[in-house]
N, C-alpha and C positions, 0 to 999 in steps of 0.2 A: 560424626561423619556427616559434612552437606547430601544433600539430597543431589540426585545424582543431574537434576534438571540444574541447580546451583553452579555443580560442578561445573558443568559444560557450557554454562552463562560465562563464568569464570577466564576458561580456557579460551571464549569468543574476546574475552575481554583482551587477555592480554598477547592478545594478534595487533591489536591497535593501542593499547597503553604499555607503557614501560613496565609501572606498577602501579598498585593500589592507593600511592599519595599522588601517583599523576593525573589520577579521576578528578580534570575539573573542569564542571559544564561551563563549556564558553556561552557569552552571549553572541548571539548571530543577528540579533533584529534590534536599533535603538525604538525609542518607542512612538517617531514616525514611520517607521518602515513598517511596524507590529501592527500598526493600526489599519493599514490599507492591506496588508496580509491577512488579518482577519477578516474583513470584509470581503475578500476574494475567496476565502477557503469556505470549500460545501459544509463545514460545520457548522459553518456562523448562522445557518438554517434552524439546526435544531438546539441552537444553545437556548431558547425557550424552554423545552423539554427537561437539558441535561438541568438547568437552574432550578425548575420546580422543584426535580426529584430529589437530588443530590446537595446542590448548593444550597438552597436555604431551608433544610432541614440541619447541616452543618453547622450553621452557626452557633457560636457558644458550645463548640462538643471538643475543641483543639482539634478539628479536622481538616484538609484541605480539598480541595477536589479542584483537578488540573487537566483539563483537556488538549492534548497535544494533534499536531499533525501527523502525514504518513510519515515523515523519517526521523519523527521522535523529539520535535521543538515545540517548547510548549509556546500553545497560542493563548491558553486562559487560565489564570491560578487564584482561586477564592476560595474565601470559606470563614475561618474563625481567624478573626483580628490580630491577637497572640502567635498563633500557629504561623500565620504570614511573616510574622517580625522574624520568628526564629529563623522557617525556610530561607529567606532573606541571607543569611549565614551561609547557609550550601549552594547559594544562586539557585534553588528551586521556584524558579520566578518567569513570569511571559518573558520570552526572547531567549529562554535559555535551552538549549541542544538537551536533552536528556537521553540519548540513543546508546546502545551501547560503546559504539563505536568511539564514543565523548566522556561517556560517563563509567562506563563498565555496565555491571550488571545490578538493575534497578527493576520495579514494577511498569513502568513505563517502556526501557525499552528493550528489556528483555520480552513483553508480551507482542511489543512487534515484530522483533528477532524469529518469537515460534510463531507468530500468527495465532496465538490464541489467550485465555483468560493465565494470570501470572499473579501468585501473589509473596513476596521478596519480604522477609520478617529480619530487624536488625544489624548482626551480624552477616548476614546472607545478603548486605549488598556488598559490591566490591569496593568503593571506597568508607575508608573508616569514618569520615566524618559524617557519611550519611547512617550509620549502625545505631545510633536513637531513635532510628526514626523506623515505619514500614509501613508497606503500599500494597494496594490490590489494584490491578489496570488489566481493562478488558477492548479490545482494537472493535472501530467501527466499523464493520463493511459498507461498501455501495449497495445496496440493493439489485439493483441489474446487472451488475459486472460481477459482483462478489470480492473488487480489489477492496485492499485494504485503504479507510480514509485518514483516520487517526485511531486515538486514544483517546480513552475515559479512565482517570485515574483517582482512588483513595488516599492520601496520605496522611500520616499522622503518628499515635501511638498504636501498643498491642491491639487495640480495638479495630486498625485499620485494616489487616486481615482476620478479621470472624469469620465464619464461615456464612451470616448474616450480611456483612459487607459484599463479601464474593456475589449473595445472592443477588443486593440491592443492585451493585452495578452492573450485573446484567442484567438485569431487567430492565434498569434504565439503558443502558444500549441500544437492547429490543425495539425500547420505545418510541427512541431516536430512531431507527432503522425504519420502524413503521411509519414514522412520520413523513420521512423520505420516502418511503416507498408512496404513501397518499399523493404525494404533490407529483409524483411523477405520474401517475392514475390520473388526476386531475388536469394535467398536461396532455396527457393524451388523449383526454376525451374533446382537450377543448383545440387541440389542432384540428380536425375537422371542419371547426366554425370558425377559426381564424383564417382556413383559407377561403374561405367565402365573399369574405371583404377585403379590402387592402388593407396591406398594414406595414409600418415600418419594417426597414431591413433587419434583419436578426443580428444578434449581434454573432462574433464567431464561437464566444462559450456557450450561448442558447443555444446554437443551431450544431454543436459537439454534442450535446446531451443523449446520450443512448435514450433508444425506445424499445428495446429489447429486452424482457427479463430473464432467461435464458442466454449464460453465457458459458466460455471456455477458458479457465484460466491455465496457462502456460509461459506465462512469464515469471522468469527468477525462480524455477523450480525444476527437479527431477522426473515429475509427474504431472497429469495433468489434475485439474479438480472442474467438474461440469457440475452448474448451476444450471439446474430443472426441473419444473414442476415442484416448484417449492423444497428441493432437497440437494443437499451436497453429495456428491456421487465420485469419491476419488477414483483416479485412471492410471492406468500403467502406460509408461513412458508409450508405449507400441499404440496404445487404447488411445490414448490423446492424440497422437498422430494422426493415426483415422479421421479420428472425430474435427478434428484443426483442417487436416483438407479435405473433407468432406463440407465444411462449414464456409470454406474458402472459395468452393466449387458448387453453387447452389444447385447447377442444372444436373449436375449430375456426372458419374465417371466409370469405365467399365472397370471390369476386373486388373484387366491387363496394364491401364492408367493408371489406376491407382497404387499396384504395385508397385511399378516406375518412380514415385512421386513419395511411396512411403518408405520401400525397403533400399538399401544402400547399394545394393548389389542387382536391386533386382528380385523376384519372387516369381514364382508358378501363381496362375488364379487361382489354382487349389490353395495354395497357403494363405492368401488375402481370404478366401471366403470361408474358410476353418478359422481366421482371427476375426472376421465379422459376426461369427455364431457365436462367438465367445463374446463380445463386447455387447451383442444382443440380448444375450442371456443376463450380462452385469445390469444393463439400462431397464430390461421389464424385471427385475427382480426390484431396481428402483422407485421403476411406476414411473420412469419416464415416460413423456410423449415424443422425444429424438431418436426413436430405435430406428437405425436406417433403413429405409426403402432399396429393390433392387431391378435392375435393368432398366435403368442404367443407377448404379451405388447413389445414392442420394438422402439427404435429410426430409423430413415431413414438415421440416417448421424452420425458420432463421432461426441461427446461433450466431450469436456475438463470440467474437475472439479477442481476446485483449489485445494482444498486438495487432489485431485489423482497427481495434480503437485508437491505439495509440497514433497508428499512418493517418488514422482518418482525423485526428485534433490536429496533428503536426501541418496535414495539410492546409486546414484552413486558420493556421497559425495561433493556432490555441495551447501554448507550450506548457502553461502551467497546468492544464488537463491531463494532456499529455503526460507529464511526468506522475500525478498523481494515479494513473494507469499502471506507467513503467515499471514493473517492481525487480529487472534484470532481462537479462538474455532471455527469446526463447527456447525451451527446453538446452540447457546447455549441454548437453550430453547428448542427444539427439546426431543420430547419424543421416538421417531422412531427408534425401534430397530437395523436397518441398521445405520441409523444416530448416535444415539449415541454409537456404535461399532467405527466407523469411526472417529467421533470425540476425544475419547480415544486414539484409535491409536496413528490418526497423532499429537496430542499433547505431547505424551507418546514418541515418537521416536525422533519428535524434540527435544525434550528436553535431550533426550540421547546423541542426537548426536552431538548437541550444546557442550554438558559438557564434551565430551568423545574428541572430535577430533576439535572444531574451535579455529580458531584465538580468540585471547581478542576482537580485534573489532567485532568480530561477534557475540562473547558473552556476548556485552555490548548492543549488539544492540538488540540481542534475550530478556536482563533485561527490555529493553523498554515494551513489555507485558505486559499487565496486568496483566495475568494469571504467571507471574513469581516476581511480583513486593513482594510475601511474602514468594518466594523460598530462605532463606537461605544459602541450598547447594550453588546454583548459583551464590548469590553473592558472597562468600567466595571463591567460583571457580575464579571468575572474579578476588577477588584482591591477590591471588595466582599467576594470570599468568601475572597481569600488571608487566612491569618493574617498577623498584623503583621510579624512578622518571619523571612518568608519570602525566600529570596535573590532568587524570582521579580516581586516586588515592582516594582522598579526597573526590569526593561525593560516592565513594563505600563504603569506612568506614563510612561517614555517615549515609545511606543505613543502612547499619549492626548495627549499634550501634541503630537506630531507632528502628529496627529489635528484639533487645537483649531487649527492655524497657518495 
């Protein structure tokens, strides 16, 4: 019997493939597009890192190690000589989509699917001709935001889930994580002394860069997740709401506001200040420094919110930031008059400004959505701006004609 996380890989899969012989990863990127795609994605930072640890220990072992982005295309595939030629077969190669969504269920984008470490042995992927083969992949976070950037993936034979591999790529991870985290430290200490002198204009991706390490993740999820004080702190759909306008509203809010803003109906100050003992009680059990302040309800330090990140790229037209953020709707379920203000927005603007001003690759990768998967407009944007003889061509007509039926 699959394992029951298999299982429900499976069942994601074939929401989006017919069946198990229709798993096959298209290519999205030819290998001009790859190349300025790499160069723009925050990976391309610590592929230093991933190279020492992983890739060329690899070599000579038949192993691969494959670095992808947030929606599961691989930007880098190296490792042992042999191993490549075969991959080669399955289009496990740069430019190619390995997401579930594309592929089914694999190490790669099944571990972006749960958001955490995945390791998919043979049989246990969904298409058959990947079943020789198996993977351990672990998702990189941002450091200050805590969204997801990519994937760090093993592929190979049985050795490529040990429980020795599981360790090695986390660790490598970590180390890429740290490394990110250095240069954003180092960024911050040296904004001080840059503003002392003139200096060129920023560009609009430098001057997107969070300077926060504390943040609120509430995008494409039920719940909230708070990064603070060095620790992940899950939230209950109610507890994030708080915490999202409070974080929204620096100066502060009374009882009575806050109610307003969080409950759908409305609430007594008694109920908001009975759910603020409670989510006080969750933050110093975590050794938070965010336990909210009171008269007037307020935070003791900036939090970052995702979706204030995402408004804040879009507006100075940093789209591919921006999506790299995005990771869905906030809290979709959320009845919270603040919350679903907010969520409208930042959905509403994305989507503008995706169709108004980005590249095709940003456009193609904003399609990855779910919440754009039965936008029309969009796709018919998308094969408007491809060049004609682009490879990505043919599954956007496909897309559209599925679309028309």
């Amino acid at each position: 019997m699959p394992r029951s996380l298999v299982l429900q890989s499976w069942e994601r899969s074939l929401e989006h493939l017919a069946s198990p012989d229709a798993a096959l990863p298209p290519v999205v990127w030819d290998s001009d597009e790859l190349a300025g795609i790499r160069r723009a994605h925050p990976l391309a930072a610590v592929l230093p890192v991933i190279s020492r640890l992983l890739v060329r220990p690899s070599e000579g072992t038949g192993l691969l190690v494959a670095v992808g982005d947030e929606h599961g295309r691989l930007l880098w595939v190296e490792g042992d000589s042999s191993a490549l030629r075969q991959a080669d077969r399955i289009n496990f190669a740069s430019g190619a989509d390995w997401s579930e969504r594309a592929m089914g269920t694999s190490a790669p984008g099944t571990a972006l699917a749960l958001g955490r470490s995945v390791q998919i042995s043979g049989d246990e992927h969904f298409s058959p001709s990947v079943h020789p083969w198996s993977c351990t992949a672990v998702p990189l976070r941002d450091p200050d935001s805590g969204s997801i950037l990519g994937i760090v993936d093993i592929t190979g034979g049985a050795e490529a889930v040990g429980t020795n591999t599981l360790s090695l790529v986390e660790a490598t991870v970590a180390a890429a994580e740290a490394q990110l985290r250095i240069e954003r430290l180092e960024r911050r200490a040296e904004a001080p002394r840059r503003r002392l002198r003139p200096t060129a204009p920023a560009t609009a991706a430098a001057a997107a860069k969070p300077l926060y390490r504390d943040s609120l993740q509430i995008l494409g999820r039920d719940h909230g997740v708070l990064h603070a004080s060095g620790q992940e702190v899950p939230l209950s759909e109610r507890h994030a709401e708080i915490l999202a306008v409070l974080a929204l509203h620096p100066n502060g809010l009374s009882a009575e506001e806050l109610a307003a803003m969080v409950y759908p109906e409305g609430a007594s100050a008694t109920t908001v200040r009975a759910e603020l003992v409670r989510l006080r009680r969750i933050l110093h059990r975590a050794g938070s420094t965010l336990v909210p302040e009171s008269r007037p309800y307020r935070l003791p330090a900036p939090l970052v919110v995702d979706a204030a990140q995402v408004l804040s790229y879009l507006d100075r037209g940093a789209h591919r930031l921006a999506l790299n953020i995005y990771r869905g709707q906030v809290l979709p379920r959320s009845e919270s008059p603040a919350l679903t203000e907010l969520r409208h927005r930042t959905s509403a603007l994305l989507r503008e400004a995706i169709l108004a001003d980005a590249s095709p690759d940003v456009l193609l990768a904003y399609l990855q959505l779910p919440e754009a998967h039965d936008d029309g407009e969009a796709w018919a944007t998308a094969l408007r701006l491809l060049p004609p003889r682009s490879p990505r061509r043919a599954a956007v007509v496909a897309h559209l004609e599925a679309l028309a039926q």
